[in-house]
C-alpha positions in Angstrom: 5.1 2.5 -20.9 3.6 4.8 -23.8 0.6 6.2 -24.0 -1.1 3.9 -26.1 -0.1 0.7 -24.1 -1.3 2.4 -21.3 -4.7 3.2 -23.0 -4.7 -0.3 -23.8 -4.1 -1.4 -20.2 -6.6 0.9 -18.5 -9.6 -0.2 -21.2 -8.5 -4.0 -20.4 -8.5 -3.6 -16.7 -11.9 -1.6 -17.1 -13.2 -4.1 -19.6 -12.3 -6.8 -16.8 -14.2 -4.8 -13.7 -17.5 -4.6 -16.2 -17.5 -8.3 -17.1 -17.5 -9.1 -12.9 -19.9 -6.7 -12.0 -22.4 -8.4 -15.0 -21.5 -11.5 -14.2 -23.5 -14.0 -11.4 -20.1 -14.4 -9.8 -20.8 -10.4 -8.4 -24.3 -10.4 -7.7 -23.9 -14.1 -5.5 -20.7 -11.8 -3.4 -22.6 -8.6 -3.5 -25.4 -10.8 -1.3 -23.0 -12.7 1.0 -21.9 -12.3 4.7 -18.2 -11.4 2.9 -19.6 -8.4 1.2 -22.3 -7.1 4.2 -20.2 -8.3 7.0 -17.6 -5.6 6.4 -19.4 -3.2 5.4 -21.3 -3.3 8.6 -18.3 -3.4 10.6 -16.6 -0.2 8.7 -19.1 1.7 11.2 -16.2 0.8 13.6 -13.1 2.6 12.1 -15.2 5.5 10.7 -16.2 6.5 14.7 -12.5 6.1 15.9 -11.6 8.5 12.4 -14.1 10.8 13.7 -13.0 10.8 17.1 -9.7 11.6 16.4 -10.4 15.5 16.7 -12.0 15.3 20.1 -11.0 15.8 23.7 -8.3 12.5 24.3 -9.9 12.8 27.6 -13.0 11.2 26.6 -11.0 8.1 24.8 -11.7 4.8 26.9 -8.0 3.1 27.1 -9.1 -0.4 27.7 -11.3 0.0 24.7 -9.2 1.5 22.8 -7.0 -1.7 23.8 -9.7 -4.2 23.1 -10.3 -3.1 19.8 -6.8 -3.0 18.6 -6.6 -6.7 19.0 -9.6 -7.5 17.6 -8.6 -5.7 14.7 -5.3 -7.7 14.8 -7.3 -10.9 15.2 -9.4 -10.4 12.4 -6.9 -8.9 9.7 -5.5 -12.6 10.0 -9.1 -14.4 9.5 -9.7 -12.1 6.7 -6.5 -13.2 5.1 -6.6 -16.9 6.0 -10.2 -17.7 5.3 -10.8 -19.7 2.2 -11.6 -17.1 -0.2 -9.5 -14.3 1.1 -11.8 -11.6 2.5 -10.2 -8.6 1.1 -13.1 -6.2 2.0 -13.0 -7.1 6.0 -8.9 -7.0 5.9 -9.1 -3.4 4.6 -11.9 -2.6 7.4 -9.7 -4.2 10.1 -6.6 -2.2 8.4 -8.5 0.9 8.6 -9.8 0.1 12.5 -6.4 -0.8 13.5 -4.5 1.9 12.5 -7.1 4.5 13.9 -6.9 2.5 17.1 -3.3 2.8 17.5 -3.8 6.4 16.7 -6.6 6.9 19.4 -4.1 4.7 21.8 -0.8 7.0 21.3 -3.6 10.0 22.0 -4.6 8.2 25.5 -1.5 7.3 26.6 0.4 10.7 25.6 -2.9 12.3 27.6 -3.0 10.2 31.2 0.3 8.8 31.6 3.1 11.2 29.4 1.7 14.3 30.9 -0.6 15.8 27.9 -3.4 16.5 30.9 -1.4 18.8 32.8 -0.5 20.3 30.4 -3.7 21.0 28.6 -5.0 21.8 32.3 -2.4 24.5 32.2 -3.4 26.1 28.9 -7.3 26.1 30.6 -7.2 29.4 32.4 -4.6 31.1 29.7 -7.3 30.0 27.2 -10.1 31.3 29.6 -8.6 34.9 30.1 -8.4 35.2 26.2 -11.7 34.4 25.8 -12.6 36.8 28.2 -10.8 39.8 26.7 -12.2 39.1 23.4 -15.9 39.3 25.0 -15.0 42.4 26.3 -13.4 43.6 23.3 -17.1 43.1 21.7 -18.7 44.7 24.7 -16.7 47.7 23.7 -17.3 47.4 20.3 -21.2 47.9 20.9 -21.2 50.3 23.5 -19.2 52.6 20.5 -21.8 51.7 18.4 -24.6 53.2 20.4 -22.8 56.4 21.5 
């Protein structure tokens, strides 16, 4: 595509989103249940994104379960209700896929041996910690000789 047909492209795709966002069509979606109902729910996928850089230990497993099929349920309403609901099937895609993330992270802690192993690390972790506080201990006492 050259450069001008792709100028032309962008400025007709731009000139379309304008003339929906003026038009009634927009502000009767932008005060429906299919616009607010997913934005609610994106609350949902934004914790389980958030939580992916905590301790698996605190991740619930039948939660985590629950909520992957729900969000499996309601991709499928959001794609077979009449208008699609494209806003709630991107939440649900979003919710499931951090799920299944957050699920891998459970089951590689409790059942494919990820506690023991971070239980081993604990005291190597704890002795480093240790020699780098008295590493600053030694650091002041130099100071104030």
């Amino acid at each position: 595509m050259s450069g001008s047909a792709q100028k032309a492209a962008t400025q007709s795709v731009v000139q379309q989103f304008t003339s929906w966002v003026r038009s009634p069509d927009f502000k009767s979606y932008l005060f429906s249940t299919h616009f607010w109902g997913p934005v609610s729910n994106f609350g949902i996928p934004l914790a389980a994104i958030a939580d992916l850089k905590k301790d698996p230990e605190i991740i619930s497993g039948p939660m985590t379960g629950a909520l992957i099929v729900y969000s499996a349920t309601f991709m499928r309403y959001a794609w077979m209700v009449q208008p699609r609901n494209y806003l709630l099937l991107g939440c649900h895609i979003v919710n499931e896929s951090a799920q299944i993330t957050q699920g891998y992270r459970w089951l590689d802690y409790w059942k494919f041996g990820g506690r023991e192993k971070a239980l081993a690390l604990k005291p190597v972790d704890a002795a480093k910690g240790a020699i780098q506080d008295v590493k600053e201990a030694a650091e002041k006492v130099k100071k104030n000789l």
